[in-house]
C-alpha positions as CSV (number, residue, x, y, z in Angstrom):
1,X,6.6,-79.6,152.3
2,X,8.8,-79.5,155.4
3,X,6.2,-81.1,157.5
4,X,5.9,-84.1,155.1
5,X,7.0,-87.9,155.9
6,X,10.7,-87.3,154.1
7,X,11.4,-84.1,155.8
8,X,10.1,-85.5,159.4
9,X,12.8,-88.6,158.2
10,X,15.8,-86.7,157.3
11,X,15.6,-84.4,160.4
12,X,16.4,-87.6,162.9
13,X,19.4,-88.3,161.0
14,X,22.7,-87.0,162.5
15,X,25.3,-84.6,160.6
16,X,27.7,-88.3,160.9
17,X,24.6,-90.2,159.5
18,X,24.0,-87.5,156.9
19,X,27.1,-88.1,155.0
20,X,27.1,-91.7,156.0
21,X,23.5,-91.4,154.4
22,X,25.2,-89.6,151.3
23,X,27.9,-92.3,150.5
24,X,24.8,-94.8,150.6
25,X,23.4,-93.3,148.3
26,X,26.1,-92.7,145.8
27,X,26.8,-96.6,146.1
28,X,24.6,-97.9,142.5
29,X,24.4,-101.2,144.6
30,X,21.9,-99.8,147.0
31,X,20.7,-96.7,144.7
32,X,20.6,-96.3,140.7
33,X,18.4,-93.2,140.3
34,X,20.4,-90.3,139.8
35,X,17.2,-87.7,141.0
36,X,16.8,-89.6,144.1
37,X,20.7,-88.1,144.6
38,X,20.2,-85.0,143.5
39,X,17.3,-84.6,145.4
40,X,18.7,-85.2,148.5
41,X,22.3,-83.6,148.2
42,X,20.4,-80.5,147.3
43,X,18.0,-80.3,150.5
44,X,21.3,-80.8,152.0
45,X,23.4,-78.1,150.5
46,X,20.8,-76.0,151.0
47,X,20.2,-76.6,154.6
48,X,16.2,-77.0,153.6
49,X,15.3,-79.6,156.4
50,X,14.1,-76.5,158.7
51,X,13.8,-73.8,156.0
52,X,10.2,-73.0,153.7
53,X,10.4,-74.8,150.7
54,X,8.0,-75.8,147.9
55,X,7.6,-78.0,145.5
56,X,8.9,-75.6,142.5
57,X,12.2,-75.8,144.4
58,X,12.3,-79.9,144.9
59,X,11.7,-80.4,141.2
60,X,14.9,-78.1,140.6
61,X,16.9,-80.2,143.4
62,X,16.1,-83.4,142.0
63,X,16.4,-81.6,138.1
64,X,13.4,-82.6,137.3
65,X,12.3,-79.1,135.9
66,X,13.4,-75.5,136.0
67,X,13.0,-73.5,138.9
68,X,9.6,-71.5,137.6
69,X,6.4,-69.5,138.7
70,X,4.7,-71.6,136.2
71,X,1.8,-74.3,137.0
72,X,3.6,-77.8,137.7
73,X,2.7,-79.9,135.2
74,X,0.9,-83.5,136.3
75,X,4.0,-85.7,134.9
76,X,6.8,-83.6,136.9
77,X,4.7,-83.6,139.7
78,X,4.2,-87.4,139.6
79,X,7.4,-87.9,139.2
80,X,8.4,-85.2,142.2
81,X,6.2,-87.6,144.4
82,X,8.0,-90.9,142.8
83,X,11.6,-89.6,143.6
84,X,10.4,-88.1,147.1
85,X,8.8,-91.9,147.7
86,X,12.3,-93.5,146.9
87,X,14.3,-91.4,148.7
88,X,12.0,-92.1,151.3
89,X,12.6,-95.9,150.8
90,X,16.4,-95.3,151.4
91,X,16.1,-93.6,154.4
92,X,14.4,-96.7,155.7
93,X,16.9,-98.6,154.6
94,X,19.6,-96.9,155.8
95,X,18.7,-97.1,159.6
96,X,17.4,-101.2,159.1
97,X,20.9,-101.5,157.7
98,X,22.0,-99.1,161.3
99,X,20.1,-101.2,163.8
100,X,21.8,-104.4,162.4
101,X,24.7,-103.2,162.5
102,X,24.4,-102.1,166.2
103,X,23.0,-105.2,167.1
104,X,26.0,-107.2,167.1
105,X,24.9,-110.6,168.9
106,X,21.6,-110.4,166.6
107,X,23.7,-110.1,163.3
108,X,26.2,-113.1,164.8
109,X,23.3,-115.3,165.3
110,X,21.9,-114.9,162.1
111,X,25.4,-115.4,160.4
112,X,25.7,-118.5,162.4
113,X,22.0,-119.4,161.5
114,X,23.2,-118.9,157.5
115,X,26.1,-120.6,158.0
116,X,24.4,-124.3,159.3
117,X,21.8,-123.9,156.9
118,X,24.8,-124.3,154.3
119,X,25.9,-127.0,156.2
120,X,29.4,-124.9,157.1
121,X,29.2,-126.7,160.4
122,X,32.5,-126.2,161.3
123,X,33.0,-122.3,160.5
124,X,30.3,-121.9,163.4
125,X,32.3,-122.6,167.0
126,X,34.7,-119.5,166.0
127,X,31.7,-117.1,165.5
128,X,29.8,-118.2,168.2
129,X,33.2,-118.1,170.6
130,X,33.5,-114.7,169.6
131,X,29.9,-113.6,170.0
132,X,30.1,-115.1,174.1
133,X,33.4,-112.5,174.0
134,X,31.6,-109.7,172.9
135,X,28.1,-110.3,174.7
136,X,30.3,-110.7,178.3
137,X,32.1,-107.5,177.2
138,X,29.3,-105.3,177.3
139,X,28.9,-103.5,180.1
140,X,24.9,-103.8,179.8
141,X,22.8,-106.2,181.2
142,X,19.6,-105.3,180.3
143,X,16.7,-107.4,178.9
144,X,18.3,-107.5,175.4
145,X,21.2,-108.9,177.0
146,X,19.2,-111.8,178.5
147,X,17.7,-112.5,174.9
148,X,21.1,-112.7,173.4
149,X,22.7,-114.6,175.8
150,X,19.4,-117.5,175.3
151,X,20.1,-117.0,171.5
152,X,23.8,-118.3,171.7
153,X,23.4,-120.9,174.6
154,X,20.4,-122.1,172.0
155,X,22.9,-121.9,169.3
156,X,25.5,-123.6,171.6
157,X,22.9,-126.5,172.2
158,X,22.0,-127.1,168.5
159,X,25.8,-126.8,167.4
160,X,26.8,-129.8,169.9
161,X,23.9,-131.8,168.7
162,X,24.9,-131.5,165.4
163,X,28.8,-132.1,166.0
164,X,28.3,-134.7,168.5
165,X,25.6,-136.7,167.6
166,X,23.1,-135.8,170.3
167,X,25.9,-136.3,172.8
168,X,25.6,-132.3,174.2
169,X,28.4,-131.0,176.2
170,X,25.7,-128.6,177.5
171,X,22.5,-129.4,179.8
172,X,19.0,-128.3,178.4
173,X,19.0,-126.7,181.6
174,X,21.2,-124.0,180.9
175,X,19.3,-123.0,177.4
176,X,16.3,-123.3,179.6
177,X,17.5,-120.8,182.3
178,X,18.7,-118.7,179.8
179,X,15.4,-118.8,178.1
180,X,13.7,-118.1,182.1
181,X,15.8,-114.9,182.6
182,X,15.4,-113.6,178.8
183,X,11.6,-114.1,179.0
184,X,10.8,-112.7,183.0
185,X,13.1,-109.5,182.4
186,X,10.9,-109.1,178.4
187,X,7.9,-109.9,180.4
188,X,8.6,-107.6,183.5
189,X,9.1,-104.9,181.3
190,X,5.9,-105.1,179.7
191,X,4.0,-105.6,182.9
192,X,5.3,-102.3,184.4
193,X,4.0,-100.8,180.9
194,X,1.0,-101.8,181.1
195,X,0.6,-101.5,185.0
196,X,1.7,-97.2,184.5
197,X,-1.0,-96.8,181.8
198,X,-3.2,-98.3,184.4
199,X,-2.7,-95.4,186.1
200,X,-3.7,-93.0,183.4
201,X,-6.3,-94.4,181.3
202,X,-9.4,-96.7,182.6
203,X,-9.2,-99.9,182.5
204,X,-7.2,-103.1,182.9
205,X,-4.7,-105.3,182.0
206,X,-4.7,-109.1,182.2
207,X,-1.3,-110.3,183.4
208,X,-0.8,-114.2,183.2
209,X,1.5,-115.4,186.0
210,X,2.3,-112.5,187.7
211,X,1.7,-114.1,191.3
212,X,3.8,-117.0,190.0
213,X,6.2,-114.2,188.6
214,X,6.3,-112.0,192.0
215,X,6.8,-115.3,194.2
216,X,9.6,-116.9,192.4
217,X,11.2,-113.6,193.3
218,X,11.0,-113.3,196.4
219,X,12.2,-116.5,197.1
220,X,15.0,-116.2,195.0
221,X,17.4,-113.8,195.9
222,X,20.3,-114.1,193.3
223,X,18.3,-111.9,190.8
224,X,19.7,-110.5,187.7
225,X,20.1,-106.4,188.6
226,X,16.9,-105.8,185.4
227,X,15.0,-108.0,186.7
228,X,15.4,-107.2,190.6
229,X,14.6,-103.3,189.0
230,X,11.7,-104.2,187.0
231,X,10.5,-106.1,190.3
232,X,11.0,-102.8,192.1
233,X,9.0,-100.7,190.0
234,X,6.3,-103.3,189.5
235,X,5.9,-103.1,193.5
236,X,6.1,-99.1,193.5
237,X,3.9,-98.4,190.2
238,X,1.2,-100.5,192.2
239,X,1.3,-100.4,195.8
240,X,2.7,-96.4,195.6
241,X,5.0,-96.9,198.7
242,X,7.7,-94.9,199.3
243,X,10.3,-97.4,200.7
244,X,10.0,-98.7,196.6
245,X,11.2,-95.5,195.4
246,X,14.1,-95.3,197.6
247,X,15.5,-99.2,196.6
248,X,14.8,-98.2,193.4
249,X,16.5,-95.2,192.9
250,X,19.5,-97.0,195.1
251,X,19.8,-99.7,192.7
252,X,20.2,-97.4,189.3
253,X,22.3,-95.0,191.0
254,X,24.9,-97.7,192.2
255,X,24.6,-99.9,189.0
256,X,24.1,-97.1,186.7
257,X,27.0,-98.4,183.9
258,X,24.7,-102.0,183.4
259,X,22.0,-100.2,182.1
260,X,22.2,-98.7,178.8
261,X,20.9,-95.4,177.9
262,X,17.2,-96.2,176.8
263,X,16.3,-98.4,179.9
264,X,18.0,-96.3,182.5
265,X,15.8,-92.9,180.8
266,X,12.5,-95.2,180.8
267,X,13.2,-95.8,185.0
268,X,14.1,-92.4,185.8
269,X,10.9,-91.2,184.2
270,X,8.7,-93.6,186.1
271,X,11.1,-92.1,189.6
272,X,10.3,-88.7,188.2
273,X,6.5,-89.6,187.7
274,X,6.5,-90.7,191.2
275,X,8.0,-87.5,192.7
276,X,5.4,-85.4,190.8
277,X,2.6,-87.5,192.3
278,X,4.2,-86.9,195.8
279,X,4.9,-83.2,195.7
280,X,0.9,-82.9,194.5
281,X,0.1,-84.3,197.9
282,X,2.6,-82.6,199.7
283,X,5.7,-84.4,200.1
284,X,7.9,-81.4,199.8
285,X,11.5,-83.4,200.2
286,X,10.5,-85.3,196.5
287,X,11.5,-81.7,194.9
288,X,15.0,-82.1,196.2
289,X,14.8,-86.2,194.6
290,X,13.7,-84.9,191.8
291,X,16.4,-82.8,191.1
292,X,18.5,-85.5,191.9
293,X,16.9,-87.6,189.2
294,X,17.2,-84.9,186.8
295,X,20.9,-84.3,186.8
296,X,21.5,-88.0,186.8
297,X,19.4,-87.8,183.6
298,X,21.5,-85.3,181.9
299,X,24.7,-86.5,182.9
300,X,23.5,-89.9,181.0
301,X,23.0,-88.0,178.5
302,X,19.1,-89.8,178.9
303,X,17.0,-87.2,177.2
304,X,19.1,-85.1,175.0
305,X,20.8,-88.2,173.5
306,X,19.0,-88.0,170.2
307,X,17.9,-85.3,168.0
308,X,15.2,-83.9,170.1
309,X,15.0,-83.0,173.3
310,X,11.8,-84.0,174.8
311,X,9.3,-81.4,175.7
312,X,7.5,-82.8,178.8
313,X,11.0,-83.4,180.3
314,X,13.0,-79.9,179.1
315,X,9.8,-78.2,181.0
316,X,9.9,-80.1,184.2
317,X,13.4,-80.1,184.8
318,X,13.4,-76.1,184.6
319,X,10.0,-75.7,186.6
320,X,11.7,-78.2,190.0
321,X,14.5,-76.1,189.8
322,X,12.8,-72.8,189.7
323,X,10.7,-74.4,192.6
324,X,14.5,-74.6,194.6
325,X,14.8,-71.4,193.4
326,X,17.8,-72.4,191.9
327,X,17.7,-70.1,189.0
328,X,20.6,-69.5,188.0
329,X,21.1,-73.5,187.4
330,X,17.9,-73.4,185.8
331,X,18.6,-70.2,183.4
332,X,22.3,-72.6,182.3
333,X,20.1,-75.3,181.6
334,X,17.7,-73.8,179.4
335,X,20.9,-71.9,177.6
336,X,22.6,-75.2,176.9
337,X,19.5,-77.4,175.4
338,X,16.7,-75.3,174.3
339,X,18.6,-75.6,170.4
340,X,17.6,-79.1,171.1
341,X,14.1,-78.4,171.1
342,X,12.0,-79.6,168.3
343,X,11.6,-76.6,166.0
344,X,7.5,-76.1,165.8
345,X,7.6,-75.7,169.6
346,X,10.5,-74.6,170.8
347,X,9.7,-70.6,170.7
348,X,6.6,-71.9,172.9
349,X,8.3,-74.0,175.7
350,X,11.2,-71.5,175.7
351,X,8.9,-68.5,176.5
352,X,7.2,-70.3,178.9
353,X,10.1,-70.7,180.9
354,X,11.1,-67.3,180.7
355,X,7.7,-66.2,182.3
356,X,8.5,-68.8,184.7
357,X,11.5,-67.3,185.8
358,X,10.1,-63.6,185.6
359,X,7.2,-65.3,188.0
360,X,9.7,-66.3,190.5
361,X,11.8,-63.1,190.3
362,X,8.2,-61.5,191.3
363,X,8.1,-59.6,187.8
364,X,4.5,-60.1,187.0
365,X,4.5,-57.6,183.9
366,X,7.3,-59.5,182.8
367,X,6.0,-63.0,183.0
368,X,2.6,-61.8,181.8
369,X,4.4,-60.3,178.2
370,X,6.1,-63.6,177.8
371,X,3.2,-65.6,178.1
372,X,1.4,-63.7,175.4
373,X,4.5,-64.7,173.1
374,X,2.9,-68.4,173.7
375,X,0.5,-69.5,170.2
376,X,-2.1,-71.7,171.5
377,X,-0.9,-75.4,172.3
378,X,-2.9,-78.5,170.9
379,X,-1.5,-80.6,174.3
380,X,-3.8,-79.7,176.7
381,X,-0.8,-80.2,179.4
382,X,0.3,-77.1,178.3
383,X,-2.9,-75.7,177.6
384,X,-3.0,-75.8,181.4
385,X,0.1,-75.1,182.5
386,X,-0.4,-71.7,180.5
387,X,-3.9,-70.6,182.3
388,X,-2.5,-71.7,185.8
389,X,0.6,-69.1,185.6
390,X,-1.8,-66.5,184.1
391,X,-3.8,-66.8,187.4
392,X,-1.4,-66.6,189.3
393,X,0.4,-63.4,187.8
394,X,-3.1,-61.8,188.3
395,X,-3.5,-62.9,191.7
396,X,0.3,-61.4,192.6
397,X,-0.2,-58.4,190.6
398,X,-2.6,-57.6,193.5
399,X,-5.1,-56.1,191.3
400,X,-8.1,-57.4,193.1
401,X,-10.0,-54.2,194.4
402,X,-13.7,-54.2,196.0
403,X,-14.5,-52.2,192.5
404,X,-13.6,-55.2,190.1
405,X,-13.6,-58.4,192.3
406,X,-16.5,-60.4,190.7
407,X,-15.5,-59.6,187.4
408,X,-11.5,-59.8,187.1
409,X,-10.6,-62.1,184.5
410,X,-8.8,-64.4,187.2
411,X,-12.5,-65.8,187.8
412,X,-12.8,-66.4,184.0
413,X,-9.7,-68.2,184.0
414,X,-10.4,-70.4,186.6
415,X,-13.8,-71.3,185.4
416,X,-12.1,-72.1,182.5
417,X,-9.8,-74.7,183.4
418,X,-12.8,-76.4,185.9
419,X,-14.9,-76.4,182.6
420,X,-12.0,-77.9,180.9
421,X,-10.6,-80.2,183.0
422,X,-14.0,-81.8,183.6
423,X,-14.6,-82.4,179.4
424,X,-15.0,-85.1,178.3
425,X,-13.0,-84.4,175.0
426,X,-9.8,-84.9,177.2
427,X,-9.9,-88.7,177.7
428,X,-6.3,-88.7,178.0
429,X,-6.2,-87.3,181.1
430,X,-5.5,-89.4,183.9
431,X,-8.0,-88.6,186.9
432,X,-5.4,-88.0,189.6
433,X,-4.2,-85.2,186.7
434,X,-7.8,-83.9,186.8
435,X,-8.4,-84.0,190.7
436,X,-5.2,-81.5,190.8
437,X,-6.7,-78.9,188.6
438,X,-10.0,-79.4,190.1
439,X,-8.5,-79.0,193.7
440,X,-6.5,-76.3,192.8
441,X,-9.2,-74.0,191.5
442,X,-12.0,-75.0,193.7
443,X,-9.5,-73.8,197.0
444,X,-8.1,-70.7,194.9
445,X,-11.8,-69.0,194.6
446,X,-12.4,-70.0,198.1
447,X,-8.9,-68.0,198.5
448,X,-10.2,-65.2,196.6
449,X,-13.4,-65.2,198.7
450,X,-12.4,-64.7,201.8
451,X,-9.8,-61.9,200.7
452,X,-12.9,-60.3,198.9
453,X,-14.6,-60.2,202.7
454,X,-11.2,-58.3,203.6
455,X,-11.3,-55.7,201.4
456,X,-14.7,-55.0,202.2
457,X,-13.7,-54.7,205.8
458,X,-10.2,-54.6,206.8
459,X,-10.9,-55.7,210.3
460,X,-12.7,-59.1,209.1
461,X,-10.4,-62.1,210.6
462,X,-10.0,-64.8,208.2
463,X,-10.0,-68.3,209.8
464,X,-7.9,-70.1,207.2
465,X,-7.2,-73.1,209.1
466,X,-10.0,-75.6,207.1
467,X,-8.0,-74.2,204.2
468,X,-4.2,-75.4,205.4
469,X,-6.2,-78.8,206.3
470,X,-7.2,-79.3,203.2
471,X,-3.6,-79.0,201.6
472,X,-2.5,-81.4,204.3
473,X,-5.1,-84.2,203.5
474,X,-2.8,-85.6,200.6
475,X,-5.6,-85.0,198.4
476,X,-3.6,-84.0,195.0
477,X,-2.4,-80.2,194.1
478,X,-0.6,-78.7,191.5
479,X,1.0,-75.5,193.0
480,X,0.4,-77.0,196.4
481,X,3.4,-74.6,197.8
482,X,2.0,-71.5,195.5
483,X,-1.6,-72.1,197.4
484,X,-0.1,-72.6,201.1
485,X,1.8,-69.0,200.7
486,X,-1.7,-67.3,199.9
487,X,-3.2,-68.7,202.5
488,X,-0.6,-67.8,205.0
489,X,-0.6,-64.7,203.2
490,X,-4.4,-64.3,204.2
491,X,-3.8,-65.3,208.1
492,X,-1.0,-62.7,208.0
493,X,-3.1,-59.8,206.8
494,X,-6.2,-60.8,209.1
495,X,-3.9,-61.1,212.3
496,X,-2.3,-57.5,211.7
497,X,-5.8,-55.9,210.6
498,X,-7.4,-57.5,213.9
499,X,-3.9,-55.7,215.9
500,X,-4.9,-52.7,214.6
């Protein structure tokens, strides 16, 4: 039962929007079923939304039916399922009736919109006065901002037709630059979208306008600060330049306070995006921006703003670090948000970071015990993530002898991930993803060969220079740094056998 559609609901919901939730509730004008109440001031009380419960216990919370061992008869249980349903329906509800209220411009403009439709003509100057007060108040300027601002110069047009019979104080033109900016910063957002998945899945997007979009521009330098941003990462998600990265990442950090919390997240994950991508082909200084991105991140607030803390992002963050070997910072992050985890994974992506951190402290047993703690994922991210630090603890727990070689379970490993990488059941892998793994293990056996020839003979010289090339062709690696050490490692050993 705690995985079903009400649970999943009433775990986004705040402890403030719990009791706001409650007094809703209690109200007969928006709720006049007594179970639906009891029901959910029960779960509640009894701090159920993360605990085992079953359906014997919901029928008591919504006193429907003793608590029993009994069979549930087919009446309670429709009824069970009727209350769940409504309660449901309140819950959905409840946050329409939140977004309206947070959307302050929207709910003026439709009051003003009520308000000529009953002919209250007059009433309307006042609400719209005070709707240009509060829109010019916010610090934001984001694409919402530009869609309000059309909505009450529209509203400002109409009102003065009305009042002054078609003799406007305002030009068309301003509704219909308000209209320009409100649609190219809606429509720039949605090109960038599309133009990222690009990137990921095959295919393509049509884009009407765009070279009309991208020329207008350019030759128009008194942008709005979204839509010179959306510009900026239209020009790095497609041409992949680095001087696109660097205006970008200038622009959010000096006007960070116009950007509200969800647009300024969705740009520093496309930044972050663009670091990974870099440090696979061996821009090493991108682990020193990422980190930069990161803690602007969680000074915003940008990830750990709402009830869950996202996994992809809660990983990341504590692998670049680690990769600083900064981990002490990384061991304070993982303290202060991994209760922000979602429950079902959290034992998973916590464990994982602690064999990370073993890894890097070079305590192989360690990291190795920590991984087997992991259940199997069902995202095959981490599916691979998992396998790569396994073959790495076996290749640092130097147990590679001349006796066991061809059959260590590092070569099962890696034949593993080629196998899986190359599926076809994992469509939604983007290729660059694939060409990482697929690099990574093809250079690691190659790796392993030539230290097999070593242990064979001690005095065989290893000429591991085509290897370094190939990490220095800015053809994509994960664990590009990991795989350079090894190799150095390898040139090391040779040189001081050959000495000898």
């Amino acid at each position: 039962m705690n995985s079903s559609k009400l649970f999943l609901m009433l775990r986004v919901l705040s402890k403030k929007e719990l009791k706001q939730f409650d007094t809703w509730l209690a109200s007969p004008f928006f709720n006049n079923s007594d179970k639906v109440l009891h029901l959910y001031r029960n779960i509640v009380k009894y701090k159920k939304l993360d605990k085992p419960v079953d359906k014997h216990q919901l029928l008591e919370y919504a006193e429907i039916k003793k608590r029993g061992a009994g069979e549930i008869h087919p009446k309670d249980d429709l009824l069970l399922r009727q209350t769940m349903s409504a309660l449901i329906g309140q819950i959905q509800e409840f946050l329409v009736w939140k977004k309206i209220k947070e959307d302050k411009a929207g709910g003026k403009r439709h009051l003003m919109d009520a308000l000529i439709e009953r002919k209250l003509y007059k009433l309307v100057p006042a609400v719209l006065s005070k709707s240009y007060r509060e829109l010019e108040s916010s610090p934001y300027r984001n694409a919402k901002y530009h869609e309000n601002f059309f909505l009450m110069r529209e509203m400002e047009f109409y009102l003065n037709i009305i009042l002054n019979n078609r003799d406007t104080k305002i030009d068309i033109q301003d509704v219909i630059d308000a209209l320009w900016q409100a649609q190219l910063s809606k429509t720039l957002k949605y090109y960038c979208a599309a133009k990222s998945r690009e990137t990921i899945v095959k295919g393509s997007y049509e884009y009407p306008m765009i070279d009309t979009i991208r020329q207008f521009i350019e030759n128009n330098d008194n942008q709005t600060i979204i839509i010179y941003a959306y510009h900026k990462l239209l020009n790095l998600i497609e041409k992949q330049e680095d001087k696109y990265f660097y205006e970008l990442k200038k622009c959010l950090f000096e006007d960070t306070a116009v950007f509200d919390v969800v647009v300024i997240r969705q740009f520093l994950n496309h930044l972050t995006n663009y670091c990974i991508e870099a440090i696979k082909i061996g821009k090493d200084e991108f682990i020193k921006e990422n980190k930069d991105i990161y803690e602007l991140g969680l000074k915003l607030n940008c990830w750990s703003t709402g009830v869950v803390f996202p996994n992809p992002q809660f990983v990341n963050i504590a692998r670049n670090a680690l990769r600083m070997g900064e981990i002490e910072w990384a061991d304070a992050f993982v303290e202060k948000y991994k209760s922000k985890l979602h429950f079902s994974a959290k034992n998973d992506i916590v464990n994982y970071y602690y064999a990370l951190s073993a890894f890097e402290s070079r305590q192989y047993d360690t990291a190795q015990d920590y991984l087997l703690k992991i259940s199997s994922p069902e995202d095959f991210i981490y599916h691979l993530r998992f396998k790569v630090l396994l073959i790495k603890i076996y290749y640092e727990q130097e147990a590679l002898t001349i006796e066991n070689v061809d059959i260590h379970p590092i070569n099962f490993e890696l034949e593993s991930i080629r196998h899986y990488v190359m599926s076809t059941r994992n469509k939604k892998m983007s290729e660059s993803l694939r060409t990482s793994y697929n690099n990574f293990t093809n250079l690691l056996k190659r790796i392993i060969k030539r230290k097999n020839k070593m242990l064979y003979n001690k005095k065989t010289k290893v000429n591991s220079d085509k290897l370094l090339k190939e990490l220095d062709v800015g053809s994509p690696f994960i664990e590009r740094q990991w795989l350079r050490e090894k190799i150095e490692q390898l040139q090391e050993t040779s040189t001081s056998f050959s000495v000898d």
